[in-house]
C-alpha positions as CSV (number, residue, x, y, z in Angstrom):
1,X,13.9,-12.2,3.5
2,X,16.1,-9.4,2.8
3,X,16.0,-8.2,-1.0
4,X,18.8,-8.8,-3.2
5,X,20.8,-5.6,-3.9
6,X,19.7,-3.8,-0.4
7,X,21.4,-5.7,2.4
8,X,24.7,-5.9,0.4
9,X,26.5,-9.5,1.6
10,X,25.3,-9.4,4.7
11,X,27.8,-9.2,6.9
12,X,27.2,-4.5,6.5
13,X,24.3,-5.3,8.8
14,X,25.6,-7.6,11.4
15,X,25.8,-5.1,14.0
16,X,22.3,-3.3,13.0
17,X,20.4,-6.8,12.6
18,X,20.1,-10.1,14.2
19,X,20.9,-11.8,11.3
20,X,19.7,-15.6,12.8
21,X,16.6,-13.7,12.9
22,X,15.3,-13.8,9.4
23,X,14.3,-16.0,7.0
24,X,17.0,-15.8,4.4
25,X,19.5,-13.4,3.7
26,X,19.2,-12.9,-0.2
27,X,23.1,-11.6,-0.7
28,X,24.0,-8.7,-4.0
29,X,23.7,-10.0,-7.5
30,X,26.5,-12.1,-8.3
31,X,28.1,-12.3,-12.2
32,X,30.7,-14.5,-13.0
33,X,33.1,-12.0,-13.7
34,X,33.7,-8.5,-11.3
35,X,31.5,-5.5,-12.6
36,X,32.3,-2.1,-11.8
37,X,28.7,-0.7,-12.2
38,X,27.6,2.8,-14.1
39,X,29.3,6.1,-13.1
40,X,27.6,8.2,-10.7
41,X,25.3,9.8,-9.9
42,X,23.4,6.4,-9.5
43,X,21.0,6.9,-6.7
44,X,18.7,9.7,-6.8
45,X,15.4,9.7,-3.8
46,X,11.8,10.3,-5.2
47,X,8.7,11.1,-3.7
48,X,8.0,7.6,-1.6
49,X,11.0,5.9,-2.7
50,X,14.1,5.9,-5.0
51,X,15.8,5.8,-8.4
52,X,18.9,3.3,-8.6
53,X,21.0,2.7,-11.3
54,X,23.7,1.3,-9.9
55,X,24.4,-1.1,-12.7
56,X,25.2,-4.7,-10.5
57,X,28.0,-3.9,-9.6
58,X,29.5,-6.8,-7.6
59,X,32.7,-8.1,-6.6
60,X,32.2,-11.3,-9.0
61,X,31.9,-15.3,-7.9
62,X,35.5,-15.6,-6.9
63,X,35.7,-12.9,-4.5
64,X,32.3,-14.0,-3.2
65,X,33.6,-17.4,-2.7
66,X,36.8,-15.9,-1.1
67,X,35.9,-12.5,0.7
68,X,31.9,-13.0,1.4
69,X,30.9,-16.7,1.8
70,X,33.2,-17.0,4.9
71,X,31.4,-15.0,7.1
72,X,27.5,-16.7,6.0
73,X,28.9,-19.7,6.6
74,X,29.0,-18.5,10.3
75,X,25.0,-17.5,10.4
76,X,22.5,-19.9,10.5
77,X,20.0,-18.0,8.6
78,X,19.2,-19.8,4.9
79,X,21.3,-17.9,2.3
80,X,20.4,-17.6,-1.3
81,X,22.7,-16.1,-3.9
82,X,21.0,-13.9,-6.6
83,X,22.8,-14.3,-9.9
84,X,23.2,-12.4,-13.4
85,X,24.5,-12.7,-16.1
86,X,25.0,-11.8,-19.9
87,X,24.4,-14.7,-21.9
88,X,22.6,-18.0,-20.9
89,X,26.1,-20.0,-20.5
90,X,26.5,-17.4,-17.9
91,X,23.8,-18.4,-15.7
92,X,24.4,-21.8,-16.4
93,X,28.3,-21.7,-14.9
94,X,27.3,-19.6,-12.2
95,X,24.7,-22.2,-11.5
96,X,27.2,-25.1,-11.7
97,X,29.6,-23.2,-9.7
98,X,26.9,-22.1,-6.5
99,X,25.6,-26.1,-7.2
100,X,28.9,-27.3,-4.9
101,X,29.0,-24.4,-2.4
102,X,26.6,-26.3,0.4
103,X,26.0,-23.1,2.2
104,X,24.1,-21.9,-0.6
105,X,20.5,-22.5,0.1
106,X,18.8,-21.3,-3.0
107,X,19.6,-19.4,-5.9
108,X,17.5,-16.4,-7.2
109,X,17.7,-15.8,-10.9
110,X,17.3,-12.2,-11.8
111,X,16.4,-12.0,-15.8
112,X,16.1,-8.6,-16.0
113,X,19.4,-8.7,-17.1
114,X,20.5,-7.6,-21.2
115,X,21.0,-10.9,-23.4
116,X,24.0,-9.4,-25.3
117,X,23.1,-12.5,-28.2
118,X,20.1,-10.8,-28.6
119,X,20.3,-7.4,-29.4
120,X,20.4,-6.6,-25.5
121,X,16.9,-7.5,-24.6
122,X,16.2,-8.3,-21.2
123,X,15.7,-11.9,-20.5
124,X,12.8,-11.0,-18.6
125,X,10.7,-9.4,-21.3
126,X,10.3,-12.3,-23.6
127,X,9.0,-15.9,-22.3
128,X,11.3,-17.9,-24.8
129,X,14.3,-16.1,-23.3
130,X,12.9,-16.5,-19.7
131,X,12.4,-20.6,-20.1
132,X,16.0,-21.2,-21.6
133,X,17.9,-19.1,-19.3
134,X,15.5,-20.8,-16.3
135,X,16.1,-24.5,-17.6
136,X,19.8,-23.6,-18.1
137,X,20.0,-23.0,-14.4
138,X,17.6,-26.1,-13.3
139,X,19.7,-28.4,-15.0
140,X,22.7,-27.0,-13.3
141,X,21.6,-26.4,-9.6
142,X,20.2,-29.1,-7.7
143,X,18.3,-27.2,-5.1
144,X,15.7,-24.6,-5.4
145,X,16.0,-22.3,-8.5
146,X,13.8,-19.0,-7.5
147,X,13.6,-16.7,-11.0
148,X,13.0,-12.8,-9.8
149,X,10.4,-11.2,-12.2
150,X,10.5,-8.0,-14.2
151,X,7.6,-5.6,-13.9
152,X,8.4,-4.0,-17.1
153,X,6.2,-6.8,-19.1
154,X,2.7,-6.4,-20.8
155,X,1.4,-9.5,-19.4
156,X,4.1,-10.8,-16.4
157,X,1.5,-14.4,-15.6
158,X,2.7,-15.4,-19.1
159,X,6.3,-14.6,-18.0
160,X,5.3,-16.7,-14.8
161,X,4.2,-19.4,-16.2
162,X,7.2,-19.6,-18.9
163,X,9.5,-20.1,-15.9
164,X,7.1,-22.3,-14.2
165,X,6.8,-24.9,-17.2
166,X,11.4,-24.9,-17.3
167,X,11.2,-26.0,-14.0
168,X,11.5,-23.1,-11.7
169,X,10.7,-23.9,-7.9
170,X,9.5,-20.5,-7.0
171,X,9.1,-17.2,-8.3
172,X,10.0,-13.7,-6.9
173,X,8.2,-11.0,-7.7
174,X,8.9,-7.3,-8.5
175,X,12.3,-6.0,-9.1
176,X,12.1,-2.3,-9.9
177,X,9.9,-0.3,-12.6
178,X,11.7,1.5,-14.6
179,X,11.7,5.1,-14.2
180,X,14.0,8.2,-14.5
181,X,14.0,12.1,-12.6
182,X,15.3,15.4,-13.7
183,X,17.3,18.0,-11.7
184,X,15.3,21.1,-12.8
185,X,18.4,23.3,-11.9
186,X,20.8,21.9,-13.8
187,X,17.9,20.6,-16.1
188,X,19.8,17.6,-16.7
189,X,18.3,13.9,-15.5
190,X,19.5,13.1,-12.1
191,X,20.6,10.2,-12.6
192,X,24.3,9.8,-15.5
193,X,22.1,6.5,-16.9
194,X,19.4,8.2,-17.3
195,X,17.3,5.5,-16.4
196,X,17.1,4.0,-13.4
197,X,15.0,1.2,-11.5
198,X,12.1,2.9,-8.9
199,X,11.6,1.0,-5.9
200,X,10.4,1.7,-2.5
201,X,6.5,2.1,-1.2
202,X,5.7,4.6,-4.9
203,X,5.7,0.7,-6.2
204,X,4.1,-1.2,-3.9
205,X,0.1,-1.4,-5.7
206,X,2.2,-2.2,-8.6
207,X,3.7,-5.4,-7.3
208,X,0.4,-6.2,-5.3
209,X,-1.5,-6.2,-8.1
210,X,0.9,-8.4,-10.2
211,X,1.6,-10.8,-7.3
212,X,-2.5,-11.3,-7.1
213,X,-2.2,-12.1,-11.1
214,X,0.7,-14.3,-10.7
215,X,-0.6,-16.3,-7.8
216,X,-3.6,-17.0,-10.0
217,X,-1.5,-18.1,-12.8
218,X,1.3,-20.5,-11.4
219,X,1.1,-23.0,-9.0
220,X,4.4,-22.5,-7.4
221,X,5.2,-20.7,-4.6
222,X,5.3,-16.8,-4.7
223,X,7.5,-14.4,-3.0
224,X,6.2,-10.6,-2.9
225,X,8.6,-7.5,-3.7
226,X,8.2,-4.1,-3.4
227,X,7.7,-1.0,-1.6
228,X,7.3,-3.6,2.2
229,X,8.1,-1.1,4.7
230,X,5.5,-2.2,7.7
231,X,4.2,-5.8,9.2
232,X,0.7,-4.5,7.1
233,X,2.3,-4.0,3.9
234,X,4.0,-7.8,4.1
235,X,0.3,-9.1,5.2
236,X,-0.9,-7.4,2.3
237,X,1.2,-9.6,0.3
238,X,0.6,-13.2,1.8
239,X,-3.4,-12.1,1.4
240,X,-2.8,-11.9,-2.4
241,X,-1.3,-15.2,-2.2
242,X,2.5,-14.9,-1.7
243,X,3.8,-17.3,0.5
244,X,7.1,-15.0,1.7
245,X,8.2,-11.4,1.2
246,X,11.3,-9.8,0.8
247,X,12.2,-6.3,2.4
248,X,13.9,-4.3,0.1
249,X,14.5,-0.2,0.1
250,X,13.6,-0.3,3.6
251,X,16.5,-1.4,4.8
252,X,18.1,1.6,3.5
253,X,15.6,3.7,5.3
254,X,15.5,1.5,8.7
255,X,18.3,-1.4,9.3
256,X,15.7,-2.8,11.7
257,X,13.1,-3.2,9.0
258,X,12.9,-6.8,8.6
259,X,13.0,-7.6,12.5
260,X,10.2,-5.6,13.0
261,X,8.1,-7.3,10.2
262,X,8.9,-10.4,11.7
263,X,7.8,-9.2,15.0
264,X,4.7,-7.3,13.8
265,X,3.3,-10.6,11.8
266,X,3.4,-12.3,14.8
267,X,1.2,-10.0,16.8
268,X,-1.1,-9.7,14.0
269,X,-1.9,-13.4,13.7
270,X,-2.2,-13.0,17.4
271,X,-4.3,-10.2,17.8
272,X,-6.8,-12.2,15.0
273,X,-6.2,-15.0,17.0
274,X,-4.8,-17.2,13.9
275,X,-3.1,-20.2,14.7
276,X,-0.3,-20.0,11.4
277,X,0.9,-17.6,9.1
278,X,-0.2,-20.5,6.4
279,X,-3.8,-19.7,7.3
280,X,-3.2,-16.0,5.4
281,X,-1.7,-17.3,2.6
282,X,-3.9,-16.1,-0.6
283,X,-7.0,-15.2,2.3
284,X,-8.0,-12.5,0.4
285,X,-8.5,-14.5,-2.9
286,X,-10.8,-16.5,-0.9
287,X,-13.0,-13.9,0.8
């Protein structure tokens, strides 16, 4: 699957990907309303990947319905809609919205987003806030609710299984650590937020090693994020027991990413002479 955030609405990589090719296109975070995202400078590159703080900036649900869903609707590839939001009666129209748009396939929940009721904590750091905003969803979209997981948690199984117990079909698992970089010239941070969210390969034993965790914590299915730039790097993750994987920063690196992850799987289970991708799932738990 294409990560949320990287592979904009799709339709910016239709003449750099076959887009019937992959699993699901997982399309920009959607809010209800338009956001206009942080001022610039937002991206900044880092030793072995990158520092984004672009703010979810997004064209909002209407526009999506309008100016973006038109053109899925065309590709055959499953296509889930990743949705934010402010407050939990956010998620829960967005959810009720996306419920009557039969394209949509799947929505992914991110709750790394502020609660503005709460002081602005992220959903994502507290397992009360997690369940409600998760159930608030469930009970509003009747197919399968994935909830994308923040790494920036003490203990992110007990996160897991918080969303688990409100009813979430799936989990996705990292979004980006939190991180920051400074321009030693104009010794000033890089970045106007200050803060941004590090993802690419500088990530990737990070989100291994909390996939492995959350696959021994939940018993829904797990999809692995972060740092996936090679077919090893997205065996890696089925090994630890994810079942999918998304491709995130390096589509920004290489368009063809994803197609060549597909294709690279493929001769892998080949080569080993393995009969089904199933057969690696959680292998190395096992060994």
């Amino acid at each position: 699957m294409t990560a949320s955030g990287t592979f904009g609405y799709g339709e910016e990589y239709d003449s750099l990907v076959n887009l019937h090719s992959l699993g699901a296109i997982i399309v920009k975070g959607i809010s209800l309303l338009p956001r206009q995202g942080n001022p610039p400078p937002r991206i900044a590159e880092t030793a072995c990947g990158m520092l984004n703080a672009i703010g979810l900036e997004n064209v909002g649900l209407e526009r999506f319905f309008t100016e973006k869903l038109p053109f899925l609707r065309g590709i055959d590839t499953p296509l889930i809609v990743n949705i934010l939001g402010d407050t939990v009666e956010e998620y829960q129209q967005l959810a009720k919205r996306l419920n009557d748009e039969e394209k949509v396939a799947a929505v992914e929940v991110n709750i790394s987003c502020p609660n503005v009721k709460h002081g602005g904590v992220a959903f994502g750091t507290d397992p009360d806030m997690a369940h409600a905003v998760t159930k608030a969803v469930c009970q509003n979209f009747s197919r399968p609710v994935i909830v994308k997981l923040s790494p920036n948690v003490t203990d992110i199984a007990l996160i897991a299984r918080s969303v688990e117990e409100a009813g979430a079909d799936a989990v996705s698992l990292v979004n980006t650590v939190l991180g920051m970089a400074i321009d030693i010239e104009s010794c000033r941070p890089k970045l106007a937020n200050i803060f941004g969210g590090l993802s690419g390969p500088a990530i990737k034993p990070i989100a291994l090693r909390m996939v492995w965790q959350v696959a021994g914590s939940v018993s829904i299915p797990i999809i692995g994020i972060g740092g996936i730039t090679t077919p090893g790097d997205a065996i890696e993750f089925l090994l630890a027991g994810a079942t999918a994987i998304q491709v995130g920063t390096a589509n920004f690196v290489n368009p063809q990413a994803t197609e060549e992850i597909i294709q690279g799987i493929g001769q892998y289970l080949e080569k080993k002479g393995i009969a089904s991708i199933q057969d690696l799932i959680g292998k190395a738990r096992r060994a």
